[in-house]
C-alpha positions as CSV (number, residue, x, y, z in Angstrom):
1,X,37.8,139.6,31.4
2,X,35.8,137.5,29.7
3,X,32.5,136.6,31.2
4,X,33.3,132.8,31.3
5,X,36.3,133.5,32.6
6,X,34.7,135.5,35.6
7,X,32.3,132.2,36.2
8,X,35.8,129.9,36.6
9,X,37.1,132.3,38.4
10,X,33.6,132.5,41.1
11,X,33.4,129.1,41.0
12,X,37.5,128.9,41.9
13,X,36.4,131.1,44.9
14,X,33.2,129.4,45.7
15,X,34.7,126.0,45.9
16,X,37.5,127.5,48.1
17,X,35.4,128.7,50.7
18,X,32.5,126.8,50.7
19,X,34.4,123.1,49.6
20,X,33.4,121.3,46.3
21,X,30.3,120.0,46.2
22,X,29.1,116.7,46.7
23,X,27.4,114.8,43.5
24,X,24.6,113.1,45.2
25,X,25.0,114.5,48.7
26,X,21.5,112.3,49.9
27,X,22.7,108.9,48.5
28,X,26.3,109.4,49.7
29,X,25.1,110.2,53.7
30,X,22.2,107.2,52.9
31,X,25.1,104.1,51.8
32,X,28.1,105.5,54.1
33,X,29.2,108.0,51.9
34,X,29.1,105.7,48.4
35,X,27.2,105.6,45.7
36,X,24.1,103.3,45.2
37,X,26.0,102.2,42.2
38,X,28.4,100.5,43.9
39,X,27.0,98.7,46.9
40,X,26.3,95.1,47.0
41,X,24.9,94.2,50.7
42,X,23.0,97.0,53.3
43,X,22.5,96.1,56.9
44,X,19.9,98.4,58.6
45,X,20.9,99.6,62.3
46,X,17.4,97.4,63.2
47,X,18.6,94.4,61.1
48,X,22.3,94.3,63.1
49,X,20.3,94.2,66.2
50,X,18.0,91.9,65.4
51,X,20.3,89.2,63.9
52,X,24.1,88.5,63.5
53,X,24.4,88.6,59.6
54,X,28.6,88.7,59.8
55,X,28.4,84.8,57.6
56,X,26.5,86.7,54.7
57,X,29.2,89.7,55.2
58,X,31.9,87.1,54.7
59,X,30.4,85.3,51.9
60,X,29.8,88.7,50.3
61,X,33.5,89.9,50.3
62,X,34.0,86.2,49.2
63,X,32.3,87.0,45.9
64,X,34.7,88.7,45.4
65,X,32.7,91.9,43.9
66,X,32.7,94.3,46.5
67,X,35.8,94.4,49.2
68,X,35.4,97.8,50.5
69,X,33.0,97.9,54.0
70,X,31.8,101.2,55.4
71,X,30.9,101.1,59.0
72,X,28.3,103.4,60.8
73,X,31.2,104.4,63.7
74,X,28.4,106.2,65.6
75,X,27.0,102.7,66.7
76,X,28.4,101.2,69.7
77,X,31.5,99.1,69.1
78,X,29.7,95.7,70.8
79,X,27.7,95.9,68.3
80,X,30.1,96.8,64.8
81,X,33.2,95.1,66.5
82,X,31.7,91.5,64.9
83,X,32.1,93.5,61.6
84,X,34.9,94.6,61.5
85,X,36.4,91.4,62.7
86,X,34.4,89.7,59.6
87,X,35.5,92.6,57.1
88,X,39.4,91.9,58.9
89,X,39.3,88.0,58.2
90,X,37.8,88.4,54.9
91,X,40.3,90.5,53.5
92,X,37.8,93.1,52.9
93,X,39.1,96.8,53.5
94,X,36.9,98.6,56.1
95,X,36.3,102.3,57.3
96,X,34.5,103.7,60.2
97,X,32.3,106.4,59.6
98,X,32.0,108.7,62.4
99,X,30.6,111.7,60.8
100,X,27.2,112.9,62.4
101,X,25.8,113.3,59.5
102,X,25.1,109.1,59.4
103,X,22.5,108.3,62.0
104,X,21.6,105.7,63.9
105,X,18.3,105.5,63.6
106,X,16.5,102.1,63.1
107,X,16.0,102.6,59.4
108,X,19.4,104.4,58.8
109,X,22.5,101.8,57.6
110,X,25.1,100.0,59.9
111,X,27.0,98.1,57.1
112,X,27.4,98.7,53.5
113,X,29.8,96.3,51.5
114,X,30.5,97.9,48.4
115,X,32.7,98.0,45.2
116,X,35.1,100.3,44.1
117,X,33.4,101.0,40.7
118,X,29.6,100.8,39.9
119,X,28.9,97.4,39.9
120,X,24.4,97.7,39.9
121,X,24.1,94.8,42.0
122,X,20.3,93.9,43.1
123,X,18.7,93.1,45.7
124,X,21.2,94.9,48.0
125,X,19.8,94.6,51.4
126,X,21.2,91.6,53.7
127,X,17.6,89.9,54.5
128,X,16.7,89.8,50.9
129,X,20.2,88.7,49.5
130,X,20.3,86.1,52.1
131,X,17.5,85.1,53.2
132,X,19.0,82.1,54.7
133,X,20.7,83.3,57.2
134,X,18.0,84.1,58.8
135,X,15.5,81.3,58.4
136,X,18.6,79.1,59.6
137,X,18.8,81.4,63.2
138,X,15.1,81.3,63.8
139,X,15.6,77.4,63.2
140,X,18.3,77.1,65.8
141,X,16.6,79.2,68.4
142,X,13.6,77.2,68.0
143,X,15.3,74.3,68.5
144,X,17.2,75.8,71.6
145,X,13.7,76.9,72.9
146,X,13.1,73.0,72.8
147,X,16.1,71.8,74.1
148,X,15.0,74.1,77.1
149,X,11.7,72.6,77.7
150,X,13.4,68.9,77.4
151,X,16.3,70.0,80.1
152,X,13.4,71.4,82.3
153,X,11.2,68.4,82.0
154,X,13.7,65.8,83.2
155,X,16.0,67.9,85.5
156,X,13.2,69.8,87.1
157,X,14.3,70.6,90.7
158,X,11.0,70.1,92.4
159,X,10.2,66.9,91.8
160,X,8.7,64.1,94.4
């Protein structure tokens, strides 16, 4: 037998028991098992909690460049369930991913909206790409914070 046949032949065997192996193994478990390539919005675990970004989901899958949403399934589902809804109504197609392998640690991702093809889109990350969305929250809760301090100052129980 030739000797490159014997190397097919190992590698036939190698793959069998072992499975194929992963191009990129690191950036695949990083972006939800996709390539860097082909991701056009990142929401950290710590930016889902800090701030509902499901309007700059939605006017991503609107774009029209990515459709495809992974979803870290190891989060709780109070706090992915607004996702998935978004993903659902935007006619994006979603998939939970429950391997262990995707953490949930604070700088590990929640949601990645991605392309099916390498698409190189930059910045990626939600805060970045949309920086909007979250000057307009802070606005509101500002304003709610003085709304509050209004309500208190004229309804105030213990007054003479």
């Amino acid at each position: 037998m030739p000797e490159q046949d014997k190397s097919a032949a190992q590698q036939r065997i190698d793959n069998a028991v072992y499975g194929t192996p992963k191009i990129k193994p690191d950036e695949q478990r990083k972006y939800l098992g996709t390539f860097r390539e082909r991701v056009c919005l990142t929401i950290s675990v710590s930016q889902l909690r800090q701030h509902n970004w499901t309007d700059a989901v939605q006017k991503e899958l609107a774009r029209g460049i990515g459709k495809l949403v992974f979803i870290n399934g190891n989060l709780p589902d109070d706090e992915i369930h607004p996702y998935v809804r978004a993903a659902a109504q935007a006619g994006g197609q979603f998939t939970m991913k429950t391997d262990p392998q995707f953490k949930t640690n604070d700088d590990s991702l929640a949601v990645v909206v991605a392309a099916k093809e390498a698409v190189y889109q930059s910045p990626v990350d939600v805060a970045k790409r949309y920086p909007q969305a979250a000057q307009s929250e802070e606005a509101s809760a500002d304003k709610d914070q003085q709304h509050g301090f209004l309500y208190d100052l004229f309804h105030r129980k213990d007054r003479d």
